[in-house]
Structure formats: structure tokens, C-alpha cells
Jmol script that loads the backbone (N, CA, C; Angstrom):
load data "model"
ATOM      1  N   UNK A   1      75.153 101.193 101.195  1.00  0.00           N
ATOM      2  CA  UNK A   1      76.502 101.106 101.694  1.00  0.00           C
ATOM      3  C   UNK A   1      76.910 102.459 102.264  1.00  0.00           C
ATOM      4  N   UNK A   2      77.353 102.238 103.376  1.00  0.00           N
ATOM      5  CA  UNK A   2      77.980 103.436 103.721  1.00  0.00           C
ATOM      6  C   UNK A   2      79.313 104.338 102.957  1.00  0.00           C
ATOM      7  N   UNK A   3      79.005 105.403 102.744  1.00  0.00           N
ATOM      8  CA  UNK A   3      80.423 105.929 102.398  1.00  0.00           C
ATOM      9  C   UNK A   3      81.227 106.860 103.562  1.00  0.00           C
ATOM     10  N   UNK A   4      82.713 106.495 103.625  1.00  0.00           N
ATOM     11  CA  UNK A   4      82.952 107.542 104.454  1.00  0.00           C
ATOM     12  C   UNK A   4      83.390 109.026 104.480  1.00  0.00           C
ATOM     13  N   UNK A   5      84.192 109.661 104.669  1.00  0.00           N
ATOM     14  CA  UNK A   5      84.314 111.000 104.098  1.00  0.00           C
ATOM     15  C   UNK A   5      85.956 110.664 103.939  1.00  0.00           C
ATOM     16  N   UNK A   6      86.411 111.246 103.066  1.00  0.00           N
ATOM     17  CA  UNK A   6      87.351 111.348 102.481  1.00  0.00           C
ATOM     18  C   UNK A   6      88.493 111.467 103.398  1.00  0.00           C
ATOM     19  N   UNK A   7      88.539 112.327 104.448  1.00  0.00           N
ATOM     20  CA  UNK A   7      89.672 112.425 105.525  1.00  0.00           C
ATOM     21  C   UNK A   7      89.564 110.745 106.301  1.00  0.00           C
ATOM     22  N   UNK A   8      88.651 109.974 106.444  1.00  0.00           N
ATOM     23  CA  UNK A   8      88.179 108.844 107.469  1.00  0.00           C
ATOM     24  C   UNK A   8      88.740 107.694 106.782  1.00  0.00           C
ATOM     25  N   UNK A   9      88.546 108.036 104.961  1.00  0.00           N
ATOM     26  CA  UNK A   9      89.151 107.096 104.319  1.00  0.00           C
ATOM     27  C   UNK A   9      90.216 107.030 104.395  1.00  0.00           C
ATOM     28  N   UNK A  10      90.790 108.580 104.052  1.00  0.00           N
ATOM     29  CA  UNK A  10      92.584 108.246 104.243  1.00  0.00           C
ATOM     30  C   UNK A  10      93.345 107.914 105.371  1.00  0.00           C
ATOM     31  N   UNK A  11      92.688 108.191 106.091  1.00  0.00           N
ATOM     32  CA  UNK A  11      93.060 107.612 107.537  1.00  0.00           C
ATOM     33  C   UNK A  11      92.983 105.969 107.510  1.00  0.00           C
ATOM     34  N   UNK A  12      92.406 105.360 106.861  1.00  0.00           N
ATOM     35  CA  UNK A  12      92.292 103.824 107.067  1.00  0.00           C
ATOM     36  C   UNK A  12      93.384 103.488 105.840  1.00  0.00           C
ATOM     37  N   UNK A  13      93.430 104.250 104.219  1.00  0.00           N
ATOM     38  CA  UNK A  13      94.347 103.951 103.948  1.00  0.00           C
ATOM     39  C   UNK A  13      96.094 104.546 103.568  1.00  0.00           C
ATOM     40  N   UNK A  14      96.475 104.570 105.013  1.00  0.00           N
ATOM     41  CA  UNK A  14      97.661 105.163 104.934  1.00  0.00           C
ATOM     42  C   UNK A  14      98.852 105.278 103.371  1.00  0.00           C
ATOM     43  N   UNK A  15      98.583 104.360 102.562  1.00  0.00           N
ATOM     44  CA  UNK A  15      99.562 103.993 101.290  1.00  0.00           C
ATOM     45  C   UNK A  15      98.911 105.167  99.835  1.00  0.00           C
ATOM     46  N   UNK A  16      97.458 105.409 100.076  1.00  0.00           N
ATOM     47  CA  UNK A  16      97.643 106.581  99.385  1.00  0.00           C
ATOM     48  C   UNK A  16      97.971 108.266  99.741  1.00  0.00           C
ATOM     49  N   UNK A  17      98.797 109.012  99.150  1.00  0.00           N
ATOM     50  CA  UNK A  17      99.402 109.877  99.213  1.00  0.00           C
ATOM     51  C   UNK A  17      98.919 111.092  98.909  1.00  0.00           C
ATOM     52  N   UNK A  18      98.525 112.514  99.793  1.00  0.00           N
ATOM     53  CA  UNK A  18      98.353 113.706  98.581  1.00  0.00           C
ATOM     54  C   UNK A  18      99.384 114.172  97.919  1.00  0.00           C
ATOM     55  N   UNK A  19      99.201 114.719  97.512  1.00  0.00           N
ATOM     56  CA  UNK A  19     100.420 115.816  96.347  1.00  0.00           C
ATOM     57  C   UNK A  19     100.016 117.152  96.899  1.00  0.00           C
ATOM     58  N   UNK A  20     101.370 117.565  97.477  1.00  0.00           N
ATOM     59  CA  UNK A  20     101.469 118.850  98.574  1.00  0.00           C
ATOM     60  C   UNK A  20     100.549 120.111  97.681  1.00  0.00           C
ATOM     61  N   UNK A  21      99.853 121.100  98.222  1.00  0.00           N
ATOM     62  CA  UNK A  21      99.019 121.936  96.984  1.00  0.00           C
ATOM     63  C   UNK A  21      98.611 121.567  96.057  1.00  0.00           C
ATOM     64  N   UNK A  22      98.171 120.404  95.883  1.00  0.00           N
ATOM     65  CA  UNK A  22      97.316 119.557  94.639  1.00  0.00           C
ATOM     66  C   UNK A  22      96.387 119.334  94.965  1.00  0.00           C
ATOM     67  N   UNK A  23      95.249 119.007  94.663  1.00  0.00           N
ATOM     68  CA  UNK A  23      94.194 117.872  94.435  1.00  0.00           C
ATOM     69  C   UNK A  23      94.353 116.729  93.862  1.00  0.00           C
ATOM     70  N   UNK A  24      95.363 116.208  93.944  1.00  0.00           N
ATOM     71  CA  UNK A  24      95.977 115.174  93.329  1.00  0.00           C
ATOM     72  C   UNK A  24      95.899 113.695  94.672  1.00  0.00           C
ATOM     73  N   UNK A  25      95.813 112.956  93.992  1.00  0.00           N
ATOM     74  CA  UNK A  25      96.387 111.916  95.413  1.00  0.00           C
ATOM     75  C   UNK A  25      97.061 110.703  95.064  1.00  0.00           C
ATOM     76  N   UNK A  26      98.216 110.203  95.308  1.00  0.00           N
ATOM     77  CA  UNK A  26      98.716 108.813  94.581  1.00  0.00           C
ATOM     78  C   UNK A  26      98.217 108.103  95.223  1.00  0.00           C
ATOM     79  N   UNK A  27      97.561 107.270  94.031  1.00  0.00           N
ATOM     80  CA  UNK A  27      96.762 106.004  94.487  1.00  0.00           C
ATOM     81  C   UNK A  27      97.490 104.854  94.391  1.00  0.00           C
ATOM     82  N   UNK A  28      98.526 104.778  93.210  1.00  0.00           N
ATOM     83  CA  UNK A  28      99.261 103.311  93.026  1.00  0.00           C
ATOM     84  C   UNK A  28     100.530 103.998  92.562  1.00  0.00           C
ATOM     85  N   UNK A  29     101.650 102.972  93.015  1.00  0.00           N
ATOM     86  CA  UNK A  29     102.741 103.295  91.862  1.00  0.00           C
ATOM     87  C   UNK A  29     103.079 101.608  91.395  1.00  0.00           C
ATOM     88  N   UNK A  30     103.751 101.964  90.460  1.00  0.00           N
ATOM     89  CA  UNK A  30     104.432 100.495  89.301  1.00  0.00           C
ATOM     90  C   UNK A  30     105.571 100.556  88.954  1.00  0.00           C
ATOM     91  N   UNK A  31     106.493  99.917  89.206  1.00  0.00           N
ATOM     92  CA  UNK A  31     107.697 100.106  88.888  1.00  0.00           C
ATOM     93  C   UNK A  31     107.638  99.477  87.364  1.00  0.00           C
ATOM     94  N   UNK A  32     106.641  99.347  86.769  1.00  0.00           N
ATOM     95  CA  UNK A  32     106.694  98.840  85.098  1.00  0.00           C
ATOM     96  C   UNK A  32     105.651  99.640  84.951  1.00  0.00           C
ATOM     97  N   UNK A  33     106.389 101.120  84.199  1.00  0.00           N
ATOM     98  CA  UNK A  33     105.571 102.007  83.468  1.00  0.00           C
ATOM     99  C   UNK A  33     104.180 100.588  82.495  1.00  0.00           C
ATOM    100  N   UNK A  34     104.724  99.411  81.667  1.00  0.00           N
ATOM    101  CA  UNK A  34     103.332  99.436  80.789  1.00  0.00           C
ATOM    102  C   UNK A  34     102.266  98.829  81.928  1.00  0.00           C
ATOM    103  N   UNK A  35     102.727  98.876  83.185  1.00  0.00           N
ATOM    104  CA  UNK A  35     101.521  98.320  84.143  1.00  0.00           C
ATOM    105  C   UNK A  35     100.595  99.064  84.674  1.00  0.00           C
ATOM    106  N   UNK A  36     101.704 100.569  84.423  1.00  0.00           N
ATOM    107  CA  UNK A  36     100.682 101.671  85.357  1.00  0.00           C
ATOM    108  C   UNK A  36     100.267 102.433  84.171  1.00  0.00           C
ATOM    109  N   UNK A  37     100.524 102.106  82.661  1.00  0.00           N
ATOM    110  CA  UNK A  37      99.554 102.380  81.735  1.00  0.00           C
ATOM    111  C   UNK A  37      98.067 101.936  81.556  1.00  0.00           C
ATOM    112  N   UNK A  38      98.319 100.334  82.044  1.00  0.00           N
ATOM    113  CA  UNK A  38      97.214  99.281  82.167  1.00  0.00           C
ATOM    114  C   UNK A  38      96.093 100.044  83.153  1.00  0.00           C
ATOM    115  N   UNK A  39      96.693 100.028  83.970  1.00  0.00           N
ATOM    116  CA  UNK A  39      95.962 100.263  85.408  1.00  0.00           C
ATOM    117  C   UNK A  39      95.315 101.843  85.111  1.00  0.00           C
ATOM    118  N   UNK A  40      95.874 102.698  84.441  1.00  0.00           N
ATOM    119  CA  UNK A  40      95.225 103.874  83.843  1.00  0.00           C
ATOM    120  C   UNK A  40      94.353 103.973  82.740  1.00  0.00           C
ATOM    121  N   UNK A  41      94.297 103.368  82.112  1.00  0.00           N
ATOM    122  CA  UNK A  41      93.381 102.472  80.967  1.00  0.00           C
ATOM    123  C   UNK A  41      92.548 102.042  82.030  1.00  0.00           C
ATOM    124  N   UNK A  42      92.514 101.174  82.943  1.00  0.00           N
ATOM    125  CA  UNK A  42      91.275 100.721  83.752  1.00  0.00           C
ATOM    126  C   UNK A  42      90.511 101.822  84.434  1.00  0.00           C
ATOM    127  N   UNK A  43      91.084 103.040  84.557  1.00  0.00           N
ATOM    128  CA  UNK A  43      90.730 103.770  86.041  1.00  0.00           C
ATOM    129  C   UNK A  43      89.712 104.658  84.575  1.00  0.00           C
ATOM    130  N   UNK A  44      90.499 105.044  83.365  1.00  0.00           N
ATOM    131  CA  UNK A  44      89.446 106.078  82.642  1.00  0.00           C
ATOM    132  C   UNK A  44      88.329 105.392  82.086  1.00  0.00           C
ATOM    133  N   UNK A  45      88.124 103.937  81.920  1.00  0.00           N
ATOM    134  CA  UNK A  45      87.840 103.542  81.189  1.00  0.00           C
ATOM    135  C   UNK A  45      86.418 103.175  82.417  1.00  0.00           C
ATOM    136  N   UNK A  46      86.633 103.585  82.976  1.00  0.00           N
ATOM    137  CA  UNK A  46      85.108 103.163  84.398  1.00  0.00           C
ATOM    138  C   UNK A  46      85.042 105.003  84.945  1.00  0.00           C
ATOM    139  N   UNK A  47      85.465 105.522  83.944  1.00  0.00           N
ATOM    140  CA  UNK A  47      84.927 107.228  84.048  1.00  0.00           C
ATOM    141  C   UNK A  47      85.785 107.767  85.015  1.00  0.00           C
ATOM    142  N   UNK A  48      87.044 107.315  85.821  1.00  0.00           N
ATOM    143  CA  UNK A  48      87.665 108.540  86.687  1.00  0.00           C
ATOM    144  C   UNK A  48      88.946 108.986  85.554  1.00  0.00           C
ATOM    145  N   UNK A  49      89.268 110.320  86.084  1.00  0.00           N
ATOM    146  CA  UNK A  49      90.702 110.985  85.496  1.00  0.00           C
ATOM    147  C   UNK A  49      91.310 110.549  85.980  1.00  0.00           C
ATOM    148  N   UNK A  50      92.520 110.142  85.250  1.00  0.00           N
ATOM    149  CA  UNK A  50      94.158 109.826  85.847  1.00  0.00           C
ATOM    150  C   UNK A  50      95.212 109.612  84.981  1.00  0.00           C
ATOM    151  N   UNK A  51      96.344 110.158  85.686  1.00  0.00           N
ATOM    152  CA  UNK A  51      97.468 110.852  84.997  1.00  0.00           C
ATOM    153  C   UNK A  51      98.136 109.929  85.801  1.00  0.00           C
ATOM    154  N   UNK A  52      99.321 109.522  84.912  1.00  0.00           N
ATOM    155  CA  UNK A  52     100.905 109.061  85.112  1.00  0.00           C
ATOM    156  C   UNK A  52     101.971 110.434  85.509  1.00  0.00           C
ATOM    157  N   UNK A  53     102.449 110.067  86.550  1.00  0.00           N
ATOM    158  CA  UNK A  53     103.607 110.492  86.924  1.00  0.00           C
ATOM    159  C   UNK A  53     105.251 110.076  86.583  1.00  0.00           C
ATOM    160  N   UNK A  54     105.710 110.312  85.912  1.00  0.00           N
ATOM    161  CA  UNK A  54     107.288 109.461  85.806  1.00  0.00           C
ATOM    162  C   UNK A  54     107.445 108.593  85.162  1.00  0.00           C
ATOM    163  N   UNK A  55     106.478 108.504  83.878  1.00  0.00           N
ATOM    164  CA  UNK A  55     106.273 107.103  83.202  1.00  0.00           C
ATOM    165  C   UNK A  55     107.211 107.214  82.363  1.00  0.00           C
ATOM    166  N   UNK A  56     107.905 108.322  81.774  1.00  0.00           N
ATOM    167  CA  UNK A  56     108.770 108.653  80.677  1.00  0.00           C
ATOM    168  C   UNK A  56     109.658 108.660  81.241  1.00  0.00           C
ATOM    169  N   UNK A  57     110.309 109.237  82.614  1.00  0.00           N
ATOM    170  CA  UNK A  57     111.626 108.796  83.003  1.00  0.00           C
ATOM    171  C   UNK A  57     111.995 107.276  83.193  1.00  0.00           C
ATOM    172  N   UNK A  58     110.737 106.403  84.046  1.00  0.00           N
ATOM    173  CA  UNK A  58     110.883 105.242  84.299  1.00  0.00           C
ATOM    174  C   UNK A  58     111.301 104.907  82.489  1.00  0.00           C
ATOM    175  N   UNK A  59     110.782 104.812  81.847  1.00  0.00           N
ATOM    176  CA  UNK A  59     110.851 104.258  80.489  1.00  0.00           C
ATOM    177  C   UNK A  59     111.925 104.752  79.836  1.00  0.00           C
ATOM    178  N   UNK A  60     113.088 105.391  80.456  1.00  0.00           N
ATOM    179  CA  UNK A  60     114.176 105.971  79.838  1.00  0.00           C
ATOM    180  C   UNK A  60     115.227 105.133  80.289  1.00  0.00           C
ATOM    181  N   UNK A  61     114.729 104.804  81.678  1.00  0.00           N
ATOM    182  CA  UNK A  61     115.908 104.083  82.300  1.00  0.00           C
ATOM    183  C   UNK A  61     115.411 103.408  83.731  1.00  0.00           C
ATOM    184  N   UNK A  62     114.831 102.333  83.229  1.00  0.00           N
ATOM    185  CA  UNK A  62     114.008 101.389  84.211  1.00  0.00           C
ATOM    186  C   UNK A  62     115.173 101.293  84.988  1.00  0.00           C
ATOM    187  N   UNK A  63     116.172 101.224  85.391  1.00  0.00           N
ATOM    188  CA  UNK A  63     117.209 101.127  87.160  1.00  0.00           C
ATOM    189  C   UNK A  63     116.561 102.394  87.977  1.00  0.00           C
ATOM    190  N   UNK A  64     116.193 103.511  87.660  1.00  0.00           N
ATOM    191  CA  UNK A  64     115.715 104.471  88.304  1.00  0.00           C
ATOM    192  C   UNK A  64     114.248 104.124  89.098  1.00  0.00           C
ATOM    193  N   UNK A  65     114.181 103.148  88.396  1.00  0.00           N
ATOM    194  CA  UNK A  65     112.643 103.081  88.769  1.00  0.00           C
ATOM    195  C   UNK A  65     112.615 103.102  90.735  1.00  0.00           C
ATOM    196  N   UNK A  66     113.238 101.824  91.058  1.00  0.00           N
ATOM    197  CA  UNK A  66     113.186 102.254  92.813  1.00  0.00           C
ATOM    198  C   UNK A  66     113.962 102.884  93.201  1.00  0.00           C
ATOM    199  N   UNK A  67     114.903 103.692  92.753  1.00  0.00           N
ATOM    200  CA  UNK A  67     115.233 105.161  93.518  1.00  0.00           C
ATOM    201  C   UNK A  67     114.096 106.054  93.521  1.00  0.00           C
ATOM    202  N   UNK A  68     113.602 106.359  92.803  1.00  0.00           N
ATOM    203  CA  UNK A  68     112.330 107.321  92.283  1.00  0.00           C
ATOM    204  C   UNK A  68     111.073 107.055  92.835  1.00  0.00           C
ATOM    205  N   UNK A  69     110.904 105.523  93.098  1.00  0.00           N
ATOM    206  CA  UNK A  69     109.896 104.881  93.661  1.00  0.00           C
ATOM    207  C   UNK A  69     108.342 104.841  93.031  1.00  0.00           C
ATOM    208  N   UNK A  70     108.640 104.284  91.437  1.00  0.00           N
ATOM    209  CA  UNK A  70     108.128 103.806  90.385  1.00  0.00           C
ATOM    210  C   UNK A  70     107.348 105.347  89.562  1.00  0.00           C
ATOM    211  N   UNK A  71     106.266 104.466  88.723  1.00  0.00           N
ATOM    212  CA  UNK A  71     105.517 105.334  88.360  1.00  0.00           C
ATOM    213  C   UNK A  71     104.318 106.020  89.608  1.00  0.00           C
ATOM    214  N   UNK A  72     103.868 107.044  89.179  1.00  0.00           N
ATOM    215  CA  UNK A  72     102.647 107.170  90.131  1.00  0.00           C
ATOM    216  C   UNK A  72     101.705 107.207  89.456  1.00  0.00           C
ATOM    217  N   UNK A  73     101.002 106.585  89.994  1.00  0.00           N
ATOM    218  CA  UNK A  73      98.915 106.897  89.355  1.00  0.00           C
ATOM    219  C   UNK A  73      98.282 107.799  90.544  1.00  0.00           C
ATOM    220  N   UNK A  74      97.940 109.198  89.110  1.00  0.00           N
ATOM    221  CA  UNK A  74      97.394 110.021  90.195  1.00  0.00           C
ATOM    222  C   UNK A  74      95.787 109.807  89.719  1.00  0.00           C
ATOM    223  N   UNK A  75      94.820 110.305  90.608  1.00  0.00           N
ATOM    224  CA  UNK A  75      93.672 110.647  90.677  1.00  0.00           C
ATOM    225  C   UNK A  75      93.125 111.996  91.413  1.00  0.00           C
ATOM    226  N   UNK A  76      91.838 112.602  90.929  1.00  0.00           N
ATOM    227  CA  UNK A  76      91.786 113.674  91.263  1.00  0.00           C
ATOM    228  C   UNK A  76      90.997 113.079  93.313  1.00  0.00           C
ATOM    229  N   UNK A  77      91.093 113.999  94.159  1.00  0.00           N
ATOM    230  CA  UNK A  77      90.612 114.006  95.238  1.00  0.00           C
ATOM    231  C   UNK A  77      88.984 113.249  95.119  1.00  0.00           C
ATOM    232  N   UNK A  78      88.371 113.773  94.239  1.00  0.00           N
ATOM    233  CA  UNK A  78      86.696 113.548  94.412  1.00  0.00           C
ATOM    234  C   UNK A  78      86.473 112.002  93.786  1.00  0.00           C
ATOM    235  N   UNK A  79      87.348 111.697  93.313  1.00  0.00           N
ATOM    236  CA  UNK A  79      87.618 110.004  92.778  1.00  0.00           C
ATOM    237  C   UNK A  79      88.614 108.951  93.307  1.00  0.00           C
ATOM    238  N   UNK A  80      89.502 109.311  94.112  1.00  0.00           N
ATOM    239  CA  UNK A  80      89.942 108.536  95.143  1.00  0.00           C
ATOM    240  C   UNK A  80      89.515 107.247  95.983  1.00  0.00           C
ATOM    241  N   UNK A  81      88.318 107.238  95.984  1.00  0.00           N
ATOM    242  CA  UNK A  81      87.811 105.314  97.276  1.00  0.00           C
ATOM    243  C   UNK A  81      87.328 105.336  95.697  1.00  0.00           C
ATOM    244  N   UNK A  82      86.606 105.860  94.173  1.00  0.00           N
ATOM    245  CA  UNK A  82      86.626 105.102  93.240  1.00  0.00           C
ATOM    246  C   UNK A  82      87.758 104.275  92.979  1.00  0.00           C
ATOM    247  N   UNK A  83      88.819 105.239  92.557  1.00  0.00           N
ATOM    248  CA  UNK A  83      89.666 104.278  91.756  1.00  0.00           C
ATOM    249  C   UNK A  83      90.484 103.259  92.429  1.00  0.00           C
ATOM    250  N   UNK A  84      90.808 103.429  94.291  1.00  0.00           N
ATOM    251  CA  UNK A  84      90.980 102.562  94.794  1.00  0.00           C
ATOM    252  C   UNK A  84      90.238 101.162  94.283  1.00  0.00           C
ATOM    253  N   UNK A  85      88.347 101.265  94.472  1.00  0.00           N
ATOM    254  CA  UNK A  85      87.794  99.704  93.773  1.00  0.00           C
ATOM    255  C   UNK A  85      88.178  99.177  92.920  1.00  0.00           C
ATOM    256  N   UNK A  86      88.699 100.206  91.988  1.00  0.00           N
ATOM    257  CA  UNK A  86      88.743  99.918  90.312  1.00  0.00           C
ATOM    258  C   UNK A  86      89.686  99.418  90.059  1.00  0.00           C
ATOM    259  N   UNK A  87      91.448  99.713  91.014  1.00  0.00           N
ATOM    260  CA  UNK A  87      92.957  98.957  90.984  1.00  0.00           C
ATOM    261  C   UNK A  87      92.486  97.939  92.083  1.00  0.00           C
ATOM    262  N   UNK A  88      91.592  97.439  92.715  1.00  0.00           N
ATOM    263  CA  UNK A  88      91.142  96.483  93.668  1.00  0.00           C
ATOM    264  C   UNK A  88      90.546  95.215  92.444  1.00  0.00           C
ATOM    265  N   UNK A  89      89.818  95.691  91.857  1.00  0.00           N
ATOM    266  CA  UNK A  89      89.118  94.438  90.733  1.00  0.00           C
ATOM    267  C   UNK A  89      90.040  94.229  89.607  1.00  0.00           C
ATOM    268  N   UNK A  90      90.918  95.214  89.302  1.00  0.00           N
ATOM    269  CA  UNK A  90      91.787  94.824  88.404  1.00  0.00           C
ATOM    270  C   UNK A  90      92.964  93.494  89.110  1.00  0.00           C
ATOM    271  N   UNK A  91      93.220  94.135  89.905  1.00  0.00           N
ATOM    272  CA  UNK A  91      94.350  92.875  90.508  1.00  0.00           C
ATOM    273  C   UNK A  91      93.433  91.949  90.920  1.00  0.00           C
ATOM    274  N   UNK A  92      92.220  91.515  91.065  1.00  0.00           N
ATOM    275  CA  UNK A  92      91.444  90.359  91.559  1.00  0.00           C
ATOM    276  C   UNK A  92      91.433  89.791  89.712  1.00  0.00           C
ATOM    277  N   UNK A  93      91.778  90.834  89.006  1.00  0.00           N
ATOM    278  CA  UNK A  93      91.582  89.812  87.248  1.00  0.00           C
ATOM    279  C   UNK A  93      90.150  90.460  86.641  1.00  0.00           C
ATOM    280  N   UNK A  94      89.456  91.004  87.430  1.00  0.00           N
ATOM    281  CA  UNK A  94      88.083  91.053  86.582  1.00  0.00           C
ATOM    282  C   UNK A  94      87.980  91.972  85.363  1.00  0.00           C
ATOM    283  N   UNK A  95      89.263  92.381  85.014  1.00  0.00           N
ATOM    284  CA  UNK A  95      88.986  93.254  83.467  1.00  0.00           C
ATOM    285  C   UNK A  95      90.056  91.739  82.702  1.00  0.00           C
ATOM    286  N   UNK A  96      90.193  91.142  83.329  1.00  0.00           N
ATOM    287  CA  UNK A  96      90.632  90.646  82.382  1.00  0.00           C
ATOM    288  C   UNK A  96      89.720  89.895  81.173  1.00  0.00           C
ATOM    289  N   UNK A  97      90.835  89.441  79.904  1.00  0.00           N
ATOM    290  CA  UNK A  97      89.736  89.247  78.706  1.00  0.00           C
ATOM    291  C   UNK A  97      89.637  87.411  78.462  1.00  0.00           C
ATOM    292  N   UNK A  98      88.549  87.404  78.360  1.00  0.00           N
ATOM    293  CA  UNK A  98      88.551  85.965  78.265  1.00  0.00           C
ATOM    294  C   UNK A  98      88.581  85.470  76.726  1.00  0.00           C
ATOM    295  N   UNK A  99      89.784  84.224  77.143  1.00  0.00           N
ATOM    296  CA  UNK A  99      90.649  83.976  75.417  1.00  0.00           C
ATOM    297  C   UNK A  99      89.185  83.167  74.665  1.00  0.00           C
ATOM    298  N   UNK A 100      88.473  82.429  75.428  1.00  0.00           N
ATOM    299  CA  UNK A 100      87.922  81.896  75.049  1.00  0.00           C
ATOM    300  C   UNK A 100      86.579  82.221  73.780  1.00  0.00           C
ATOM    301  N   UNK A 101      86.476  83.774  74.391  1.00  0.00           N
ATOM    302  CA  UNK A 101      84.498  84.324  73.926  1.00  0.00           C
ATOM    303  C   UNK A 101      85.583  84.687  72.471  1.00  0.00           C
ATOM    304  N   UNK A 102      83.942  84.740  71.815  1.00  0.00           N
ATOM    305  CA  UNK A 102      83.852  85.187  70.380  1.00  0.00           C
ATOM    306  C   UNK A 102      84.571  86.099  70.085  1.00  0.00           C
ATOM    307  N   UNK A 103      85.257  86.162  69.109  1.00  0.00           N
ATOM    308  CA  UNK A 103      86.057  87.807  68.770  1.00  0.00           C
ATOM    309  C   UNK A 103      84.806  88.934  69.092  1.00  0.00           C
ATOM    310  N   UNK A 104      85.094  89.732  69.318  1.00  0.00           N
ATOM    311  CA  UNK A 104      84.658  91.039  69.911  1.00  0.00           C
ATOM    312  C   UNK A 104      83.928  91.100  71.227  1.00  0.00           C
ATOM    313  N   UNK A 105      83.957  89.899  71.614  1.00  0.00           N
ATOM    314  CA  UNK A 105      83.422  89.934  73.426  1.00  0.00           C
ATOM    315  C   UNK A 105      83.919  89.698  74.665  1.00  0.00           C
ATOM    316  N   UNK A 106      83.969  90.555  75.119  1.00  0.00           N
ATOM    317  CA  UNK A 106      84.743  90.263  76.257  1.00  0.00           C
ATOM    318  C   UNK A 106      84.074  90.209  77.456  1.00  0.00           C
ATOM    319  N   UNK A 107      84.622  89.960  78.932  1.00  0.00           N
ATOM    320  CA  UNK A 107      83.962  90.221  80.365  1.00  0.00           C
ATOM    321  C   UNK A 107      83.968  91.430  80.520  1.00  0.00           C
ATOM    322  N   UNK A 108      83.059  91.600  81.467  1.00  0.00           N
ATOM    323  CA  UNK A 108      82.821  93.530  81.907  1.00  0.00           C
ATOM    324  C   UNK A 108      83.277  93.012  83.628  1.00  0.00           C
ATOM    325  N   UNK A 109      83.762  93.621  83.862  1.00  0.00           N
ATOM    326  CA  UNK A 109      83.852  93.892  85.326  1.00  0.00           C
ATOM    327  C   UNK A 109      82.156  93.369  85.906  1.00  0.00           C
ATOM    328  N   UNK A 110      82.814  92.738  87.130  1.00  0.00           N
ATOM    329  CA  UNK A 110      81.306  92.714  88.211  1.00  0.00           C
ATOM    330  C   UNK A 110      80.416  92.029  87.933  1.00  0.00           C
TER     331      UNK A 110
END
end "model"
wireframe off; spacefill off
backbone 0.3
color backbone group
């Protein structure tokens, strides 16, 4: 598979954001802090770093949430088209847990 370079990517996806003098880049925001907990739980849990932005204000006083324009999920620069896949298979369901399997088994992604 081809990969592209990081400037080529962001160029195709305009909706993630850098963080001015960061290495930071917002990849998602949630206006329901426990969603963009979820979704951060998914991103470490397949090996990238990521930090919540605003999850404690949102959670102080969810009306702020779209003035503020939710939580942010950051990721570092060198994991960026990762964790894009990784909030891509989560909203397709594939971490989700199936009610059905044996206690202690669940689906793995993919």
C-alpha cells in the first residue's frame, strides 16, 4: 500500500487540525467527553499516544460543549493517518464487544 507523506495527507484531509507550535494534531472532537474517552481507549489501546483536550471543562458544563467546539483528540504528528484508521474502524463498530462470546472473549478489530 502506498503511504503518503504527511503534508499530502493533510491536504486530502482538511478536518484534521495542527496545534500552532505543537506536534500535536486534532484528529476528532466529541461533544460527549465519555465518547472521546472511548475513542482514546481505542487509539492507545492499538499503540498510538493520545490526549484529551477539554474533557474536564466539557464535563463541568456540557452547554459549553459547542461554543468550545467539543472535546479534542489529540495525536502526536508521526501517528496521525494511524489513528485516523483506528477512529475509522471504531465508528464502522469493529471494537465493538460481542454480547454473545464466552465471558472473557471478545472481537479484535480486522
Amino acid at each position: 500500500m502506498h503511504t503518503l507523506s504527511l503534508n499530502d495527507w493533510l491536504a486530502a484531509h482538511p478536518e484534521v487540525e495542527a496545534l500552532p507550535e505543537r506536534d500535536l494534531y486534532v484528529v476528532a472532537r466529541y461533544m460527549i467527553p465519555v465518547d472521546a474517552t472511548l475513542a482514546q481507549g481505542c487509539l492507545e489501546a492499538s499503540g498510538i499516544p493520545a490526549m484529551l483536550a477539554d474533557a474536564h471543562l466539557m464535563q463541568t458544563d456540557l452547554l459549553l460543549a459547542p461554543a468550545l467546539g467539543g472535546v479534542r483528540l489529540l495525536v502526536p504528528a508521526e501517528h496521525v493517518q494511524a489513528a485516523h484508521d483506528v477512529l475509522l474502524a471504531l465508528a464502522r463498530g469493529d471494537f465493538a464487544l460481542d454480547e454473545n462470546a464466552p465471558d472473557g472473549e471478545w472481537r479484535t478489530p480486522g
